[in-house]
C-alpha positions as CSV (number, residue, x, y, z in Angstrom):
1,X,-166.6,56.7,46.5
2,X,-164.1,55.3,44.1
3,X,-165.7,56.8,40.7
4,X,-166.8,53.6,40.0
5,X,-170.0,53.8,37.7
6,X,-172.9,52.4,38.1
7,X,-174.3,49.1,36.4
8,X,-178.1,50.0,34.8
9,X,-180.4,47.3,35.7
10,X,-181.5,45.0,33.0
11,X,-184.8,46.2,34.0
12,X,-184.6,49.4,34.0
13,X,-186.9,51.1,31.3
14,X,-185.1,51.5,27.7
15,X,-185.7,55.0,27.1
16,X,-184.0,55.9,31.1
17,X,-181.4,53.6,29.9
18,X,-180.3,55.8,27.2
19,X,-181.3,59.1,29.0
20,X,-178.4,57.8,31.1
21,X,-176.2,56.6,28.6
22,X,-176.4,59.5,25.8
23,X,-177.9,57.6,23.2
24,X,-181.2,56.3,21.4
25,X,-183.1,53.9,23.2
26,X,-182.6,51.5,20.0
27,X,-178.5,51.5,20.9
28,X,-179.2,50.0,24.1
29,X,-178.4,46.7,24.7
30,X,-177.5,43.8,27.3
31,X,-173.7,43.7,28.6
32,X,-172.3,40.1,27.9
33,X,-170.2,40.0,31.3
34,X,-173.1,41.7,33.5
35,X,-176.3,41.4,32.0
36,X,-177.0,45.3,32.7
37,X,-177.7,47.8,30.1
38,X,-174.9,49.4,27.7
39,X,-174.8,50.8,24.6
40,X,-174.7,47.7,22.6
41,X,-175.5,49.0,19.1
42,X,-175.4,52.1,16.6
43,X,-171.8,53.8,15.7
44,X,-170.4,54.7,19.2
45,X,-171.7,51.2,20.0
46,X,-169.8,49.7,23.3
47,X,-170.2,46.0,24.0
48,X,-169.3,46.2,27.8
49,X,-171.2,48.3,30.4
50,X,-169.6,51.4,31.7
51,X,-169.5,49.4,35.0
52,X,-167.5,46.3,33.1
53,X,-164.8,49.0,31.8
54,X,-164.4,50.6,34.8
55,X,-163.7,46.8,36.1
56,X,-161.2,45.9,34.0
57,X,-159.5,49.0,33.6
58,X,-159.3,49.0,37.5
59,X,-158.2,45.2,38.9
60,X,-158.8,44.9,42.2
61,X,-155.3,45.1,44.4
Protein backbone atom coordinates (compact mmCIF):
# COMPACT_ATOMS: atom_id res chain seq x y z
CA UNK A 1 0.00 0.00 0.00
CA UNK A 2 1.39 3.36 -0.75
CA UNK A 3 -1.24 5.64 1.36
CA UNK A 4 -2.72 6.49 -1.64
CA UNK A 5 -6.52 7.39 -1.01
CA UNK A 6 -9.18 6.21 -2.55
CA UNK A 7 -11.23 7.95 -5.44
CA UNK A 8 -15.26 7.79 -4.31
CA UNK A 9 -17.30 6.66 -7.25
CA UNK A 10 -19.41 9.22 -8.96
CA UNK A 11 -22.05 6.79 -8.09
CA UNK A 12 -21.65 6.26 -4.93
CA UNK A 13 -24.71 7.46 -2.78
CA UNK A 14 -24.34 11.36 -1.58
CA UNK A 15 -24.96 10.83 1.99
CA UNK A 16 -21.81 7.72 2.04
CA UNK A 17 -19.98 10.27 0.19
CA UNK A 18 -19.80 12.61 2.92
CA UNK A 19 -19.92 9.92 5.70
CA UNK A 20 -16.58 9.38 4.07
CA UNK A 21 -15.43 12.68 3.50
CA UNK A 22 -16.48 14.51 6.97
CA UNK A 23 -18.95 16.71 5.54
CA UNK A 24 -22.79 17.39 4.65
CA UNK A 25 -24.01 15.60 1.80
CA UNK A 26 -24.88 19.23 0.21
CA UNK A 27 -20.73 19.93 0.09
CA UNK A 28 -20.30 17.06 -2.04
CA UNK A 29 -19.47 17.57 -5.40
CA UNK A 30 -17.88 16.13 -8.69
CA UNK A 31 -13.82 16.36 -9.03
CA UNK A 32 -12.97 18.28 -12.31
CA UNK A 33 -9.80 15.99 -13.06
CA UNK A 34 -11.57 12.58 -12.01
CA UNK A 35 -15.10 12.86 -12.10
CA UNK A 36 -15.36 11.08 -8.40
CA UNK A 37 -16.78 12.63 -5.51
CA UNK A 38 -14.97 15.53 -3.29
CA UNK A 39 -15.99 18.07 -1.19
CA UNK A 40 -16.78 20.59 -3.81
CA UNK A 41 -18.68 23.16 -1.85
CA UNK A 42 -19.40 24.77 1.74
CA UNK A 43 -16.25 26.56 3.70
CA UNK A 44 -13.60 23.74 3.84
CA UNK A 45 -14.74 23.34 0.20
CA UNK A 46 -11.81 21.31 -1.86
CA UNK A 47 -12.16 21.27 -5.64
CA UNK A 48 -9.96 18.20 -6.29
CA UNK A 49 -10.58 14.65 -4.80
CA UNK A 50 -8.46 13.40 -2.09
CA UNK A 51 -7.33 10.91 -4.71
CA UNK A 52 -6.28 14.05 -7.24
CA UNK A 53 -4.08 15.66 -4.24
CA UNK A 54 -2.59 12.75 -3.40
CA UNK A 55 -1.65 12.65 -7.29
CA UNK A 56 -0.16 15.58 -7.72
CA UNK A 57 1.45 16.00 -4.52
CA UNK A 58 3.11 12.57 -5.36
CA UNK A 59 4.41 12.49 -9.31
CA UNK A 60 5.09 9.32 -10.40
CA UNK A 61 9.08 8.57 -10.51
Amino acid sequence: MDGRPQRIDPSTDRTAAARLLGCHPDEVGYCPRCSGLTRRYGRSAEILCPACQWDAAHPPS
